[in-house]
N, C-alpha and C positions, 0 to 999 in steps of 0.2 A: 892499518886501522881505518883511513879517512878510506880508503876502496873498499872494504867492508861494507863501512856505513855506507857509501854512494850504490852500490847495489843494493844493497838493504831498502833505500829510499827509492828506487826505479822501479824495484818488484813490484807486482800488481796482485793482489790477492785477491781481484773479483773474480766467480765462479767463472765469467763467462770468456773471461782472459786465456783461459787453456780449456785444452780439448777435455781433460778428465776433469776439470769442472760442470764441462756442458754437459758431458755423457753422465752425470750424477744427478745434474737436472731432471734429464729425458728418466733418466731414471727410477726415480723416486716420483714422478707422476702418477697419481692416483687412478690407475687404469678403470676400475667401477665406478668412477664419479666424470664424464668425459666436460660435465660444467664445468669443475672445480679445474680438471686438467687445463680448459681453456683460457682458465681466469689464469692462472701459473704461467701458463706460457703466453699471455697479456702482458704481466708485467714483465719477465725478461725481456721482452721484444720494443717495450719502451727502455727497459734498462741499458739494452745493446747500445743504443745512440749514443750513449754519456760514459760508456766506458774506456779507459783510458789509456794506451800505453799497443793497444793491437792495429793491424793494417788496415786497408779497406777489401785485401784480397780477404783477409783473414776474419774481418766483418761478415762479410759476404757469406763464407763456409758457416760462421755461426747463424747465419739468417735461412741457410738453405738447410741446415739441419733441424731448426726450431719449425721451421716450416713444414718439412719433410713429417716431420712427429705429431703434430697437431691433424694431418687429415685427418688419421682415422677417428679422434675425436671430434672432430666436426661432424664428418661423416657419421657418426652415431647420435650426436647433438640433434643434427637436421631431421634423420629419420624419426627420432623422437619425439620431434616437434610436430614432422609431419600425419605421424601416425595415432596423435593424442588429439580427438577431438573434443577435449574437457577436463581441465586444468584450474588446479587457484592459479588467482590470476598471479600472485608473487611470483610460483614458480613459473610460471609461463613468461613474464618478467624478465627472470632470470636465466632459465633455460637461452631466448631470445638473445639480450643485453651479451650477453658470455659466446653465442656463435659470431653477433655481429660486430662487436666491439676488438674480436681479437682479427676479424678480416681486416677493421680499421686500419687495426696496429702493426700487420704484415703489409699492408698496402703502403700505409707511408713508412715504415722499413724501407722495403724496395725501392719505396721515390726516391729517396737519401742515397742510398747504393748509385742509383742514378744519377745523382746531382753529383754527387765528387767525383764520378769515375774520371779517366783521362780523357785529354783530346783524343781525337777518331784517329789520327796520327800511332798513337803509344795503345791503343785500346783494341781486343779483340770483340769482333762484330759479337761474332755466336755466344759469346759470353754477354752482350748487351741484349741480344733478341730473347736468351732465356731470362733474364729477369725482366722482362718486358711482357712476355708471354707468361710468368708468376701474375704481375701486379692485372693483366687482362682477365687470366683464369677466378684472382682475388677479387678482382670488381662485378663478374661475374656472380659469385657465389651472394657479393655481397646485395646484391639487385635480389636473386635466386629468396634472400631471405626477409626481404620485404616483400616481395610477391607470398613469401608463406603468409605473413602478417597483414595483408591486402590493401597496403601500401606503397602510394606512386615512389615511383625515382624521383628525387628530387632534382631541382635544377644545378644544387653544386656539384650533386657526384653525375648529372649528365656534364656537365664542364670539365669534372676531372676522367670521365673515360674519354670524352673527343681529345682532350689534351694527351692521353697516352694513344690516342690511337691517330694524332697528328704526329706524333714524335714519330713511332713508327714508320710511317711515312718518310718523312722528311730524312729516316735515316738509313731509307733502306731495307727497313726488317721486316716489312709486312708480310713477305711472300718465303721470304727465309727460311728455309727447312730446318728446324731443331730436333732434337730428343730431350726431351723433358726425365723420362723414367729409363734408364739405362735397361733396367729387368727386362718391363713390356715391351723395350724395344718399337716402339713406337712411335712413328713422327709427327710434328704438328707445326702451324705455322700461325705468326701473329694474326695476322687474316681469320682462319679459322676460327681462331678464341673468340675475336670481336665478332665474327658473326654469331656462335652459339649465344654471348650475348644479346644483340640485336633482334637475332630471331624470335627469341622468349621474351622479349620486349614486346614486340607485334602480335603474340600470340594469344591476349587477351585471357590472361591469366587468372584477373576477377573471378572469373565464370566458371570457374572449377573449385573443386575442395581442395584442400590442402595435400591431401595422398595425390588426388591429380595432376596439381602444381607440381608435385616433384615428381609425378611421373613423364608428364611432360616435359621436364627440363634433362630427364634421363634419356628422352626419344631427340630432345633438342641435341643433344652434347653425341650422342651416337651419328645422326644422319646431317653432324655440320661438312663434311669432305663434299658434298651435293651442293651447299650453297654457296652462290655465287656474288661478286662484287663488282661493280663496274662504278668508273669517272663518269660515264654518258649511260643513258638507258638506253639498250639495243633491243627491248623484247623479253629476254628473259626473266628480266626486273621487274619487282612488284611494287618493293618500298621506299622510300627517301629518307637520307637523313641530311641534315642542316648544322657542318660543326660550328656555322655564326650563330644560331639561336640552342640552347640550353634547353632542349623539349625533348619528347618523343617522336622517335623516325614513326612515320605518316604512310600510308598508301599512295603512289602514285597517282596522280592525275593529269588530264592533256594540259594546267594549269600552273603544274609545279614548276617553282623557278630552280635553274641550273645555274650554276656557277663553279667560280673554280674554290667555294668553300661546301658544296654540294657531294654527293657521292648516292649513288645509287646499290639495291641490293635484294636478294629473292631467295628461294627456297632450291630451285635449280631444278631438280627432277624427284627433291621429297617429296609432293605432294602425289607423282604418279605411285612411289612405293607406298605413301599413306593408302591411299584408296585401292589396291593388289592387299594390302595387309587387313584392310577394314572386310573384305571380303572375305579373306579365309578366315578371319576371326570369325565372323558371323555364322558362317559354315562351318564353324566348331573345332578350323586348324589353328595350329599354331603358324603367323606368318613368317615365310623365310627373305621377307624382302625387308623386314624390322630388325635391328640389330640389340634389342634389351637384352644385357648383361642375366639377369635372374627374372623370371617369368614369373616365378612363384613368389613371390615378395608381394604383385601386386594381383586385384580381384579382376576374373576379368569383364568383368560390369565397368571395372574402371579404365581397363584397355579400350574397350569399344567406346567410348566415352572419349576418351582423349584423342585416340585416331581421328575421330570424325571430328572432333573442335578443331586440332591442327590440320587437317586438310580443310577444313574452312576457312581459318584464319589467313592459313600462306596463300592459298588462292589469286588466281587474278580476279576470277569473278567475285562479286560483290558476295562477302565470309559468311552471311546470313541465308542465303539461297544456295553457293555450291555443296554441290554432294547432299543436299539434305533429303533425299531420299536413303542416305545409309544410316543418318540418325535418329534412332527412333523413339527418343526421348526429348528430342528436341522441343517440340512442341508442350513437352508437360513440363518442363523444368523452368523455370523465371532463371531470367541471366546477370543473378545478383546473388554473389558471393560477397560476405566481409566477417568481421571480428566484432563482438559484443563483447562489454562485462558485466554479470549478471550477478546481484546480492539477494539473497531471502531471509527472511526473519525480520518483522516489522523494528526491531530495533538498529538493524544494519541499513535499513530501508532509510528511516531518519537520519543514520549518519551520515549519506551518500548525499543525502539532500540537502543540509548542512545544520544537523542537529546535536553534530559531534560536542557540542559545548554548549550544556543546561547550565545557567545563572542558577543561584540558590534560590529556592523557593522562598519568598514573602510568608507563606505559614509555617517555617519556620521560626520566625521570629514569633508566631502567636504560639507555639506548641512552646515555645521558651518562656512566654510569659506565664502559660498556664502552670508550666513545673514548678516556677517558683512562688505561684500561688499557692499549691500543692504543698514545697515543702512547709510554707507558714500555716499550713491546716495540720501539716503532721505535729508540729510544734505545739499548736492549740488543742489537738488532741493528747497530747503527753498531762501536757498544763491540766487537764479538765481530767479525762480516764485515766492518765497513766500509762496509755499505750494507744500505739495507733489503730484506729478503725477499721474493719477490714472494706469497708466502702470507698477511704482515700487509697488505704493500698491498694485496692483497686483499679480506682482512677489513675494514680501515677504508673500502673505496671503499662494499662494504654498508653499515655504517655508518651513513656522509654521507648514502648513496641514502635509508634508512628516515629519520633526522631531516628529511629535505626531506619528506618526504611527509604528516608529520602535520601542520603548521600548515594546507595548501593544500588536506588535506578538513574542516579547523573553517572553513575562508571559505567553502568551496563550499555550507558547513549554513545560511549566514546568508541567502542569498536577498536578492533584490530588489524580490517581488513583483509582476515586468514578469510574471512567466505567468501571474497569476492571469485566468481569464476571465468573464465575466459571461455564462448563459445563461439562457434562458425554458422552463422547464419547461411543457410543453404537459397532460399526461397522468401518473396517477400509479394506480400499485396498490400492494398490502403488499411485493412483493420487488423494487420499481425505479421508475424514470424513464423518459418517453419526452420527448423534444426534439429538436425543429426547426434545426436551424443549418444557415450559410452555410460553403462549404467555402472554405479554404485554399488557394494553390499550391502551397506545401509544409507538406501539414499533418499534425504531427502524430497525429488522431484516429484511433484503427486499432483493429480488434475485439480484444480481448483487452488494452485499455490499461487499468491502475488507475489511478485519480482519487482526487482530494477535492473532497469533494461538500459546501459550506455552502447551508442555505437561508436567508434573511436574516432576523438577528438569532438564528440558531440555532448548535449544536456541529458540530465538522464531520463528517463522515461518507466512509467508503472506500466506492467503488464500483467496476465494471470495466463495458466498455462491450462488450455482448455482438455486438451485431448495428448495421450500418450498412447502411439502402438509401440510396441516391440517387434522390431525385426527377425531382434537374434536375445539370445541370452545376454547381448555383451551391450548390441547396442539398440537405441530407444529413436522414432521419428515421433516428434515434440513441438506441438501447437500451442504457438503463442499469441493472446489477442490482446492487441495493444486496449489499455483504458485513458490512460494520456498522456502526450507529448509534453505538456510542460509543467507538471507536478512542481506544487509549492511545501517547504516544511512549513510546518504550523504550531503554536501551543497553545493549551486553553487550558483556562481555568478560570475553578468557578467563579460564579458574581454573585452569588448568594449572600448576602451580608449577616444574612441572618444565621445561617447554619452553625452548627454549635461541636465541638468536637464530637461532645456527647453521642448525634444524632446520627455520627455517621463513623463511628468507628469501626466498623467491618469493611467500611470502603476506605480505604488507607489513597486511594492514588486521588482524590480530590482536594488532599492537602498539598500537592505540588504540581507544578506546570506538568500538565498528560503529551505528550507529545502524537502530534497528526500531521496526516499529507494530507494537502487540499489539493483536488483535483477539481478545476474552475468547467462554466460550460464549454463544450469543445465540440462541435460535429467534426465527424460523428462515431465520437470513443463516450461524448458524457453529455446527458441532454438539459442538465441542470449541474451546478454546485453542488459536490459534495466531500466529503472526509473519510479518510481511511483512519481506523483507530486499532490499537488492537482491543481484541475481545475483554471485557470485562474491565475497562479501564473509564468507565462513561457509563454518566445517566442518561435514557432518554427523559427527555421532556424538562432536561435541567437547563439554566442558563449558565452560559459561560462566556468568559473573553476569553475572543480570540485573536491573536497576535500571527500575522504573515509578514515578516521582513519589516518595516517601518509602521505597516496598517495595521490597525485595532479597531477590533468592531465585538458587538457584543450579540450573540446570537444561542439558540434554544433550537437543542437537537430533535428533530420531529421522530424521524424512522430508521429502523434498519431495513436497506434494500436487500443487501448483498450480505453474503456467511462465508467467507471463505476458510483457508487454514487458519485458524487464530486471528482472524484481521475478519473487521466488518465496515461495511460501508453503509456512512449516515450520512441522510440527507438534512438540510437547517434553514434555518429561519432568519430573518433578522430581525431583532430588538431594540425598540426604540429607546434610548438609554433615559 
């Protein structure tokens, strides 16, 4: 009985403790959702750490199998990403959070794998080099999908790749031949991984579109056997990197310091197969000196496009002059790539800005005192006719009308965030944006829309979208002219003392804060002060207080300049109170 129970108590009933729990896992992943599959295999791969009663060999096969299962959901994640140039921003969000979060979680995986193995004594090499060459290919990917998002590496995860690609080192593994995929048969070496890394580091990634970025990083990961590594620079070498400082590897110069925490690195002989491939592109072959996996996945506007960047970028010669006779869009394209989020509909407009929370309107409380003045006249009508007049029933049916209407424009201010959109600024000059998107069935985007324009990690900014061509059926080139940088929310209302409910009951939005953006003088987006409202929510020539953040001032709307979608722009006065 007591051996019973002492088995009973040792068992371990996490899935992840036996093989036919794992493979039940892998199993039941939601193969048409590769997000949701990725968040699933997030959490086991934190679960793995804390589970209890298994090896670290036996760790390791449950890491290499959750790993193994997850590319191809990556793999679909990323090209989804990269091939969607207009997204809500949630799902883009999420899309994002879900590839890079679970690279996180397989990366420090592997670190752990790493940290308890045995002494170098009790320990097989080749089994250290391939999880060494996982957690390279992982930080890889994981760089790969901030360059989607046009976003630097940051200084930690440059510390945690010099720190694996110092181990290596120091352990021997760097030059170590592995097979990673038993099938492809295939070899590769820690060296390699860190350079495909490295390379696409230097390769000025900004300045392309997102389909480019990953095509680039396909031309990267193919033509790494070419690139070269060295302690010293002998020539061949183009770039530097520094594993004492947490940056990005730099260009060579006759000024670079060497040392023995320095390392030198280059392209090796890709840039002569770039420029042999840019030429039979050009001349309408397909090049046999490029090794892309599927040709047809990508446009080739965007093959020619990316040749010529990466043979500029690897170059020894300064990346802005080499080869630029083969690219022939160089000179029209601006070399500013990034990420916006973009909202429309003047009520999302104000909640970006920080309108999400209307205080209860002050004529409120007069629309309350007037009903119960009301009901004491229904009363005095009873007392006197006998029945109420159709003149007060009247007056209270307005009343009711105006109290219903003020709570259900403060919920319409709150927003939900579902419009925000995620776009890819292609092209930029001082008075706008240009951007590439995928059109809608019912869409929204029409010349004369105002917008809010963030670019990430920045304040948000008013624009209106001047000009739309159509490329294709599918997708729109989309001019944006910026109207101002630092757009204020605002509310007003009226200052009319005198106004009577009476006199204004078809205009129902004078009885509650109207909510506006103030867009102050600016060279040269605005040549005076003025307010965005939306249409029909405003008197000309009426007074009002207006409230910007702590200031109040009181001012008398003179004109409407501007008509746009539902939004007009007035310009004001000010009143000497």
């Amino acid at each position: 009985m007591l051996e019973f129970l002492s088995n009973l108590y040792k068992k371990n009933d996490h899935p992840l403790a036996h093989e036919s729990g794992m493979t039940q896992i892998l199993e039941e992943l939601p193969a048409d959702n590769p997000a949701m599959a990725l968040e699933e295999l997030t959490h086991w791969l934190l679960a793995l750490s804390t589970v209890e009663g298994i090896s670290l060999k036996e760790r390791v096969k449950r890491l290499a199998r959750i790993d193994q299962s997850a590319q191809k959901y990556e793999r679909a994640l990323r090209r989804q990403y990269a091939d969607t140039s207009r997204m809500h921003k949630a799902t883009e969000e999420r899309i994002w959070n879900a590839g890079y979060e679970f690279l996180e979680a397989t990366i420090n995986a592997h670190l752990r794998c790493i940290e308890n193995l045995p002494q170098k004594s009790e320990r097989n090499d080749q089994d250290l080099a391939i999880i060494t060459m996982r957690v390279l290919r992982r930080l890889d990917l994981q760089a790969h999908w901030l360059h989607l998002r046009y976003r630097s590496i940051s200084p930690a995860l440059w510390e945690r790749i010099f720190s694996v690609i110092q181990f290596a080192e120091e352990h021997g593994l760097l030059h170590l031949p592995v097979t990673l995929n038993s099938a492809a048969n295939i070899q590769t070496t820690a060296a390699q991984e860190m350079l495909k890394l490295l390379m696409m580091s230097v390769s000025a990634p900004e300045h392309l579109t997102k389909t480019q970025i990953d095509l680039a990083h396909v031309l990267t990961q193919n033509m790494a056997p070419t690139f070269c590594w060295e302690q010293i620079p002998n020539g061949s070498t183009v770039f530097h990197v520094d594993f004492s400082k947490a940056k990005t590897p730099i260009r060579l110069t006759k000024v670079s310091e060497h040392h023995f925490m320095s390392r030198c690195f280059g392209s090796g002989e890709a840039v002569r197969a770039l420029v042999v491939g840019l030429k039979q592109l050009e001349q309408g072959g397909v090049p046999n000196t490029l090794d892309v996996i599927d040709f047809s996945n990508y446009k080739r506007e965007d093959l020619l496009e990316v040749v010529a960047h990466l043979s500029q970028s690897w170059c020894k010669m300064d990346a802005l002059h080499a080869h630029a006779h083969f690219d022939k869009r160089h000179a029209e394209r601006k070399q500013v790539f990034y990420q916006i989020s973009v909202v429309h509909s003047f009520n999302f407009l104000c909640d970006a800005l920080g309108n999400a929370v209307v205080t209860p309107p002050p004529a409120s409380n007069a629309l309350s005192t007037q009903s119960d003045n009301l009901v004491y006249q229904e009363q005095v009508d009873m007392k006197i006719y006998g029945f109420v007049t159709d003149k007060t029933r009247e007056k209270m049916q307005h009343v009711q009308s105006l109290q219903a209407l003020i709570p259900s424009t403060t919920l319409i201010l709150e927003g939900n965030g579902d419009e925000t959109e995620s776009w890819v600024v292609e092209n930029i000059s001082r008075m706008g944006y240009g951007v590439s998107i995928s059109g809608l069935k019912e869409d929204w985007v029409r010349s004369q829309t105002i917008i809010g324009i963030q670019p990430d990690g920045e304040p948000w900014q008013i624009g209106v979208i001047r000009r739309i061509a159509s490329e294709s059926i599918e997708n729109a080139q989309v001019g944006i002219q910026i109207l101002s940088l630092l757009p204020q929310a605002a509310m007003l209302r009226p200052a009319d003392s005198e106004m009577s409910v009476w006199e204004t009951a078809a205009d129902t939005q004078t009885y509650h804060h109207t909510p506006a953006i103030l867009m102050r003088k600016e060279s040269p987006y605005q040549n005076e002060d003025s307010l965005l409202l939306a249409a029909d929510s405003y008197q000309l020539h009426r007074v009002y207080s207006m409230v910007v953040g702590v200031e109040q001032r009181i001012v008398r709307l003179v004109d409407r300049i501007n008509s746009y979608q539902g939004i007009d722009q007035i310009i004001f006065t000010a009143v000497k109170a």
